[in-house]
C-alpha positions, 0 to 999 in steps of 0.5 A: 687809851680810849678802849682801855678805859671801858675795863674794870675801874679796879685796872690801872693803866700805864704806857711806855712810849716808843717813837710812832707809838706806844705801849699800854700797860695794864695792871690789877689795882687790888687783888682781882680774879686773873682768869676772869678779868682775862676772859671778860676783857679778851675782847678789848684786850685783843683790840688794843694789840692789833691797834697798838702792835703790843700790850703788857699786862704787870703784876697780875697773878700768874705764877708759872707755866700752867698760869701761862697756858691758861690765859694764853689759850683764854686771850687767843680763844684757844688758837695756840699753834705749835713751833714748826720749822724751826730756826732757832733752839727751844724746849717745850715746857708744856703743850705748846708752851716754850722756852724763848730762844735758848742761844748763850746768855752773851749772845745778842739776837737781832731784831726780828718777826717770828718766822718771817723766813718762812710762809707759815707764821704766827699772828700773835706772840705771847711772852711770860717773864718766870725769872729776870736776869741779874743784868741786862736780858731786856727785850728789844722792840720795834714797830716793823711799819715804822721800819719799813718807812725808815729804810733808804727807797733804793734798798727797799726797792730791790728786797720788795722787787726780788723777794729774799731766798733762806738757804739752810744746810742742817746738823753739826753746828747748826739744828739738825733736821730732825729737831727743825721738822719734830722727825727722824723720817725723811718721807714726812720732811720731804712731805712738810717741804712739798706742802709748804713750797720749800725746794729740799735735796738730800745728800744721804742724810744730810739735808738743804732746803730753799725757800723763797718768801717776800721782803714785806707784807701788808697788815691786814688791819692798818693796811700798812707796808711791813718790813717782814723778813729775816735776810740780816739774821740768815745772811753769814755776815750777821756772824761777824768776825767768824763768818770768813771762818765758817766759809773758809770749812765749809763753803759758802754753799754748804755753811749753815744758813745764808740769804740771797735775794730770790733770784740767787744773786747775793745780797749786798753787805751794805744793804744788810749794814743799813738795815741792821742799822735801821732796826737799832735806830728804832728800836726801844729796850723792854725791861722785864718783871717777873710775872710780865706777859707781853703780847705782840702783834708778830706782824707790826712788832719786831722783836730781839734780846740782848746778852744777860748775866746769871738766870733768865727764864722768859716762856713763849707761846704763839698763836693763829697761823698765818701764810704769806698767801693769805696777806699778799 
């Protein structure tokens, strides 16, 4: 915690362990100007992210949204991006402030780097717990380069020689195109898809894309291999029991979203079983507090949630876009 001793003496310094790893947490001793201390620190703060993977800063005065936004656009020097290309349903609370992923409170979402199906990603999460959930909710964290160390040679072998294709068919049961690309006009998503190397067809109205994309990247800082991809979440057996009943409406080549290797050819379902059971296997649980904001490196830190009961209100915000063709 070497860089976190040169803050404020007035700052308490904690940590929560995980294995290869920790989190630090950073705490006000006394009542502390939040603004300034972030402003003066960011610096440090910032350093302490990209070493560690992810940082928590508990009991600070930051009180809601616009808090949020303040100290979020002072941590990432104003950097904040927009959701694009969605995969998952979010409300914008305020300019580029959003609601964590608004499935079920009984859903559990696997772990996962934020838009790893795409090319365009974001460097930086940053989450603002407002209310925590009467029972469960915690977050689920794993470091991605200890993921990527874990995983049998063979399976790994075949993502990082194949690359992994996301197939998705948008509307009825799954977002429709109009709230994944923020427009109603065909023009300007046929345009998006062109810019960013996603093969698109229309059917009428109805829209599939394709987009292939590497299984891992390496870190620009540490220089290490990172398990960065979300086959075992686009993949129909992530549904479990209703998989057989989605395709036996739809067609596998017409069901919402499915990922194959790039090449086309189906990825194996055991393959899928061991990393799903890979990523549990490292994978600690953050418990939140109101007030928290936890910030993670998207890169080395894999996140997820698991089913709650009653309210839960965690904010998200992401910051300084990245491209596969930048890091590989």
């Amino acid at each position: 915690m070497s860089l976190l001793n040169q803050l404020d003496e007035h700052i308490d310094i904690d940590a929560i362990p995980y294995k290869g790893g920790l989190i630090s947490v950073v705490s006000p001793r006394k009542r502390i100007n939040t603004q300034g201390f972030l402003t003066e620190s960011k610096s440090i703060l910032g350093a302490v992210v990209r070493q560690q993977g992810a940082l928590l800063l508990r009991r600070f005065k930051l009180n809601g949204a616009k808090d949020f936004l303040t100290a979020v656009e002072t941590l990432s020097g104003n950097k904040l991006c927009n959701y694009e290309n969605k995969s998952t349903p979010r409300s914008q609370v305020i300019d580029r402030i959003f609601t964590s992923t608004e499935y079920p409170s009984d859903a559990f979402i696997p772990l996962h780097n934020e838009n790893s199906y795409t090319h365009t990603f974001p460097r930086y999460l940053y989450f603002f717990c407002l209310k925590k959930s009467i029972s469960g909710g915690e977050t689920p964290l794993a470091n991605s380069a200890l993921i990527h160390q874990a995983l049998d040679e063979k399976v790994k072998d075949e993502f990082l020689g194949k690359g992994v294709r996301y197939v998705r068919n948008y509307g009825e049961i799954d977002l429709p195109w109009q709230e994944v690309f923020g427009t109603d006009k065909q023009q300007e998503v046929s345009e998006y898809c062109e810019k960013h190397s996603i093969d698109y067809k229309w059917n009428n109205n109805q829209l599939r894309t394709e987009e292939c994309c590497p299984a891992s990247i390496l870190h620009p800082d540490t220089k290490e291999d990172i398990w960065f991809n979300q086959a075992h979440l686009f993949h129909y057996s992530n549904l479990g029991e209703g998989a057989q009943d989605l395709i036996n409406v739809y067609g596998l080549n017409k069901i919402p979203r499915n990922a194959l290797f790039a090449d086309g050819e189906a990825i194996p379902k055991d393959m899928l079983d061991h990393i799903r059971d890979t990523l549990n296997a490292n994978e600690i649980l953050f418990d939140w507090q109101p007030g928290d904001l936890l910030i993670l490196d998207n890169l080395k830190m894999a996140h997820g949630r698991k089913p709650f009961e009653g309210q839960r209100k965690v904010l998200v915000a992401m910051s300084e876009e990245l491209t596969h063709r930048e890091l590989n």
